[in-house]
Residue frames as a rotation matrix with the C-alpha (Angstrom) as fourth column:
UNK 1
0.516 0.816 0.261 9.98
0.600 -0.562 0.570 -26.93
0.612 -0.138 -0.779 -82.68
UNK 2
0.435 -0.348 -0.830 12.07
0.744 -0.380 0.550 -25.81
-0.507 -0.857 0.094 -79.82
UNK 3
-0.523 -0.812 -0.260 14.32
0.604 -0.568 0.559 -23.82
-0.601 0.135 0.788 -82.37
UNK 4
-0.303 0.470 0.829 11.62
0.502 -0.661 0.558 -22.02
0.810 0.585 -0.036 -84.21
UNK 5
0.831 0.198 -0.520 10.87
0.514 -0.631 0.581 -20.90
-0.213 -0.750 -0.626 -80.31
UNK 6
-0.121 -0.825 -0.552 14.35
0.605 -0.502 0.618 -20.01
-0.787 -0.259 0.560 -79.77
UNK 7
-0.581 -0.379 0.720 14.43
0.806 -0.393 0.443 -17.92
0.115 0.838 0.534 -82.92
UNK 8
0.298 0.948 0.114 10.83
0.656 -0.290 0.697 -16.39
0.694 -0.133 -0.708 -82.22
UNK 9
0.814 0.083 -0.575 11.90
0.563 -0.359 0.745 -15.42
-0.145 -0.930 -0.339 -78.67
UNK 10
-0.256 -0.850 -0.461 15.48
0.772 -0.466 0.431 -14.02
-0.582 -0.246 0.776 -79.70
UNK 11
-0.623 -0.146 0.768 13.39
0.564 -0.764 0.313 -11.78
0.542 0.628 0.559 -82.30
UNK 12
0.426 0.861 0.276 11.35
0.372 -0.445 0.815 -10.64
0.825 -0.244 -0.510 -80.50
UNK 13
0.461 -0.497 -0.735 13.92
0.857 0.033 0.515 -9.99
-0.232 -0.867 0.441 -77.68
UNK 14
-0.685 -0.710 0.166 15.80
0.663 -0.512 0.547 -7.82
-0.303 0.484 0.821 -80.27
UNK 15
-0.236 0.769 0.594 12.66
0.724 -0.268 0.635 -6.20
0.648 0.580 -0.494 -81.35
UNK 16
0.749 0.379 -0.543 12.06
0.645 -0.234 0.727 -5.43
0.149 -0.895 -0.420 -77.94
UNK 17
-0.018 -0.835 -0.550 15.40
0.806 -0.337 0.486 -4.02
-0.591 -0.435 0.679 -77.24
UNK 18
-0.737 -0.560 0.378 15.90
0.668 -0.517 0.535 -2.00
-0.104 0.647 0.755 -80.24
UNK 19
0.469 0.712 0.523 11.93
0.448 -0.702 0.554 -0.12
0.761 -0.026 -0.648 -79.82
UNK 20
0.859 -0.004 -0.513 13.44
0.471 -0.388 0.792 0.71
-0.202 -0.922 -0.331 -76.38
UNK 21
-0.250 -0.845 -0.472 16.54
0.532 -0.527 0.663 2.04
-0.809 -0.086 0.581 -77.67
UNK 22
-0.714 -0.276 0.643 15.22
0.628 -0.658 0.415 3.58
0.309 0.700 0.643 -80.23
UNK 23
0.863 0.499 0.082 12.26
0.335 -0.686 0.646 5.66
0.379 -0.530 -0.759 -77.96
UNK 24
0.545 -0.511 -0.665 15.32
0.651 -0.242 0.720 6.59
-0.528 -0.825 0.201 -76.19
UNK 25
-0.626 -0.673 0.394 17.41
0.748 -0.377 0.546 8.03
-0.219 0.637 0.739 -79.34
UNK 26
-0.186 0.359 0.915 14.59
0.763 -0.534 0.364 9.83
0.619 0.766 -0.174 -80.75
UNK 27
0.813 0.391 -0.431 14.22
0.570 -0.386 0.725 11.70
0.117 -0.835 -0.537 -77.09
UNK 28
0.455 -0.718 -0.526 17.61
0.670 -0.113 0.734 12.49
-0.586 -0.686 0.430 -77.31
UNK 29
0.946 -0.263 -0.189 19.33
-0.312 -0.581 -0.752 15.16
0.088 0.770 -0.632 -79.07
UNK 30
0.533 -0.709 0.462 22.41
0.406 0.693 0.596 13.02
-0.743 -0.130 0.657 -79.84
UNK 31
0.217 -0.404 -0.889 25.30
-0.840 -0.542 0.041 14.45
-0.498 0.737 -0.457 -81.90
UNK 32
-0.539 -0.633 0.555 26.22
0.005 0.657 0.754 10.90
-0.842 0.409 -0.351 -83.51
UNK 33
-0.533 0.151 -0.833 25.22
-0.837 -0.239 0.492 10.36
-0.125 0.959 0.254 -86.92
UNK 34
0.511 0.854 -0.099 22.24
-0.857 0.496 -0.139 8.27
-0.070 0.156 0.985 -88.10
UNK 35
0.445 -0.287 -0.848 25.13
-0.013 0.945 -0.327 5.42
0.895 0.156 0.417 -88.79
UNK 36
-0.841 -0.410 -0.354 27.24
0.076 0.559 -0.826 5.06
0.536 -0.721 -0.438 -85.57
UNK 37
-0.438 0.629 0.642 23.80
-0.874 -0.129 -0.469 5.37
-0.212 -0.766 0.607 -83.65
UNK 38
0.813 0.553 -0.181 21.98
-0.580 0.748 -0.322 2.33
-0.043 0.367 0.929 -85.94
UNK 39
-0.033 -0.741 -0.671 25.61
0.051 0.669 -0.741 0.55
0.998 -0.058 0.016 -85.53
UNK 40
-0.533 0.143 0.834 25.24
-0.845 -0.129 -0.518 1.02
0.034 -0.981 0.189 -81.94
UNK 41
0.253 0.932 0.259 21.60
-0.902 0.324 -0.286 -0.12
-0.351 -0.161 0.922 -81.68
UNK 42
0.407 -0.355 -0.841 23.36
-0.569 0.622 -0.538 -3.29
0.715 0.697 0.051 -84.28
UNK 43
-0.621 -0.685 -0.381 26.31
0.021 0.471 -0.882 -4.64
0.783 -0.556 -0.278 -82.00
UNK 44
-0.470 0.366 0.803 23.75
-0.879 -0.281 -0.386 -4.13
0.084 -0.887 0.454 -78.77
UNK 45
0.308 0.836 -0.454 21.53
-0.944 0.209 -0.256 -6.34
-0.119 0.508 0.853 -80.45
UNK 46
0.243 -0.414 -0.877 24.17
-0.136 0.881 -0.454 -9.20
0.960 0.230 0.158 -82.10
UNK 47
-0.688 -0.633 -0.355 25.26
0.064 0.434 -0.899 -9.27
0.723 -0.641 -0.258 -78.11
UNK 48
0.107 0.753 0.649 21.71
-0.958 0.253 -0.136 -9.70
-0.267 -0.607 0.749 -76.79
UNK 49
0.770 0.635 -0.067 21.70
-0.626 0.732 -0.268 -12.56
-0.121 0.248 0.961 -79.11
UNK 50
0.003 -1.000 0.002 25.04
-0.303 -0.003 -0.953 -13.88
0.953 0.003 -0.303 -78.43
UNK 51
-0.735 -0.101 0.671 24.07
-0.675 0.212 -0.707 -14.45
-0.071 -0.972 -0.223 -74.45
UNK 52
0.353 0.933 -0.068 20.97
-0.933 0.345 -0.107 -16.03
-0.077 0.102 0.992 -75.88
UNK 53
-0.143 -0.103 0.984 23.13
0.004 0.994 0.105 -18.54
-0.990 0.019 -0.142 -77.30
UNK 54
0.830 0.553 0.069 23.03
-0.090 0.255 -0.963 -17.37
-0.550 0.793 0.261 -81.02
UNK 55
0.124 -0.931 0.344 25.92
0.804 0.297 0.515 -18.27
-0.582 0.212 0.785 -82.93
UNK 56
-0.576 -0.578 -0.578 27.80
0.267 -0.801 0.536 -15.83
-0.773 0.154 0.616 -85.24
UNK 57
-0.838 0.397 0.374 25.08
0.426 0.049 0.903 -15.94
0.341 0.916 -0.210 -88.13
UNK 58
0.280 0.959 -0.039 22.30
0.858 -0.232 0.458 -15.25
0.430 -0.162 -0.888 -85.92
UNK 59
0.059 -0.015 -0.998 24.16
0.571 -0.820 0.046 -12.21
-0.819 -0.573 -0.040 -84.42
UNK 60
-0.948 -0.301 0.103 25.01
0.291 -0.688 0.665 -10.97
-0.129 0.660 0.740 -87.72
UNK 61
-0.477 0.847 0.234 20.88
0.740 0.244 0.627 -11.24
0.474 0.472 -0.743 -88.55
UNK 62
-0.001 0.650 -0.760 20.14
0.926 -0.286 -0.246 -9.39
-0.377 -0.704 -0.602 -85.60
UNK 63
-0.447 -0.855 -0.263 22.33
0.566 -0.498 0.657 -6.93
-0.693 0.144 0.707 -86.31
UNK 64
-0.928 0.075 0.365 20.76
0.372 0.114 0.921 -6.30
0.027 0.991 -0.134 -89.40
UNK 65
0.057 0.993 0.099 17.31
0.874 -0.098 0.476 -6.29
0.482 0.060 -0.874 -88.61
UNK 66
0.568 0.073 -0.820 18.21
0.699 -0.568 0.434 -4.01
-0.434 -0.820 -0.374 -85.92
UNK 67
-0.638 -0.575 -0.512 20.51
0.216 -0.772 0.598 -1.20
-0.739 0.270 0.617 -87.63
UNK 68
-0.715 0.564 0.413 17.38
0.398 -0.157 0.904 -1.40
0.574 0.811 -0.112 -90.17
UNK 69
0.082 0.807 -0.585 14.84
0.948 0.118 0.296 -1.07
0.308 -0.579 -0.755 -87.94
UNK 70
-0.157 -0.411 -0.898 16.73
0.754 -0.637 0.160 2.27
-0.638 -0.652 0.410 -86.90
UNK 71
-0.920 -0.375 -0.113 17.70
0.206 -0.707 0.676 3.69
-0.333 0.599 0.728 -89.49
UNK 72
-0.193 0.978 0.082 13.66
0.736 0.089 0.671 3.57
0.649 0.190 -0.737 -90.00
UNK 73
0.436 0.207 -0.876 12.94
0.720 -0.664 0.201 5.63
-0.540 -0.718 -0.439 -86.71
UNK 74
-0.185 -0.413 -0.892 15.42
0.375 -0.868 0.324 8.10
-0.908 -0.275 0.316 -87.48
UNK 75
0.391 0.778 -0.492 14.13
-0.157 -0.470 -0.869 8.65
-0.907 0.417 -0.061 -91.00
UNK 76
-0.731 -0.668 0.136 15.45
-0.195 0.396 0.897 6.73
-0.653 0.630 -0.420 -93.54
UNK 77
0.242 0.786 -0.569 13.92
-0.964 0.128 -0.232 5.70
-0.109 0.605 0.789 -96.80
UNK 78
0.938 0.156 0.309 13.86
-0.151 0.988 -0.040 1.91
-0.311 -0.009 0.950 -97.68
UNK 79
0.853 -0.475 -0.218 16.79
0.295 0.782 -0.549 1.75
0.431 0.404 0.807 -98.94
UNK 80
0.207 -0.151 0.966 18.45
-0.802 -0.593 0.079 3.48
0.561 -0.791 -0.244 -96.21
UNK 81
0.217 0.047 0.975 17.39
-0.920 0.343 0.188 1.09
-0.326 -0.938 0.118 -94.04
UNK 82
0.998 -0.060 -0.015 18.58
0.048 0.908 -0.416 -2.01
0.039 0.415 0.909 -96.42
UNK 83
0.263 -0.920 0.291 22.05
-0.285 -0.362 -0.887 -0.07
0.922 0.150 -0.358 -96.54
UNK 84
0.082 -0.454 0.887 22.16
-0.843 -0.507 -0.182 0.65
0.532 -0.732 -0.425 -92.81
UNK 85
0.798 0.136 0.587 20.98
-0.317 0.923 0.218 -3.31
-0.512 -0.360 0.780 -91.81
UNK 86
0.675 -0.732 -0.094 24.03
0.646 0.647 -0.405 -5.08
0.357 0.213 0.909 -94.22
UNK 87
0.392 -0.751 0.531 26.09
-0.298 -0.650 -0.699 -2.30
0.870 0.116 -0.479 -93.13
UNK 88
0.219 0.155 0.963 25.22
-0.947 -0.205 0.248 -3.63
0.236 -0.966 0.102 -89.35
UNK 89
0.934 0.358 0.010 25.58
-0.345 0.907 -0.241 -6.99
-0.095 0.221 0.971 -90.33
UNK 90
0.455 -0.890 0.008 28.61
0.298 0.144 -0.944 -6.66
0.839 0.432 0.330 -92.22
UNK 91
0.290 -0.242 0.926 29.95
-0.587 -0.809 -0.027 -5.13
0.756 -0.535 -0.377 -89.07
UNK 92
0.423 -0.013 0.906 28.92
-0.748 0.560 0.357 -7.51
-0.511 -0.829 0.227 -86.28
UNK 93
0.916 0.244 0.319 29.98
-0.091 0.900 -0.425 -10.34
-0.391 0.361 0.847 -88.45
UNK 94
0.401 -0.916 0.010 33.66
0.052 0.011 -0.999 -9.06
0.915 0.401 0.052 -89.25
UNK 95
-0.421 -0.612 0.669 34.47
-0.863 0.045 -0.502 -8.50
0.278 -0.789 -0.548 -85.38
UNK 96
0.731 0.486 0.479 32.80
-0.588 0.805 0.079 -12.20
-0.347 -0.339 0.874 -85.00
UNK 97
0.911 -0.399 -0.101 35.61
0.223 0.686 -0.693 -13.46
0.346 0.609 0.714 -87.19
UNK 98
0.083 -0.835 0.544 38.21
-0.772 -0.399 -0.495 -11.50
0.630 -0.379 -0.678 -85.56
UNK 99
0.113 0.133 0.985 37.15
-0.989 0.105 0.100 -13.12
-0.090 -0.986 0.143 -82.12
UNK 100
0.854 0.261 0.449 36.81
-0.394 0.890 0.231 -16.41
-0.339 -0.374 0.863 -83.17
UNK 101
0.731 -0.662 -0.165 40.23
-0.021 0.220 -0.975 -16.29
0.682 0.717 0.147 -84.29
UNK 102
-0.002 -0.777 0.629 41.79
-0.872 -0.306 -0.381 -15.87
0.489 -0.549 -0.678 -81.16
């Protein structure tokens, strides 16, 4: 049970984070492009869950959900936002292998 909390609470942590950064983006009149802004909002995300205590799979997940979840706000179409989540994934999850290589 405890780890269906922990899971529960780290989405919902990331949820949390990523409405609040994304009420903030859409206020802004940012020049970055719909991807390094949902890769942002990604790597913010895999290193909320990462202090939580999620290992390198569950940051990549976040990651994911979160760079989807953006790419939603800022107007993507579904598959946009399927692109922009493995893109976020694939991301947090190659500098996870870097790191644990040192």
């Amino acid at each position: 049970i405890a780890v269906a909390n922990f899971y529960a609470d780290m989405l919902k942590a990331v949820d949390d984070a990523v409405n609040e950064t994304l009420g903030n983006l859409s206020n802004s009149s940012s020049n970055l492009s719909t991807q390094e802004q949902c890769l942002d909002v990604g790597n913010s995300a895999a290193l909320m869950v990462k202090r939580m205590g999620g290992n390198e799979e569950d940051q990549a997940a976040s990651a994911g959900r979160a760079g989807g979840l953006c790419a939603g706000v800022l107007g993507a179409d579904a598959e946009g936002q399927v692109a922009m989540a493995g893109k976020a994934a694939s991301t947090v999850s190659e500098a996870a292998g870097q790191t644990s290589q040192e």
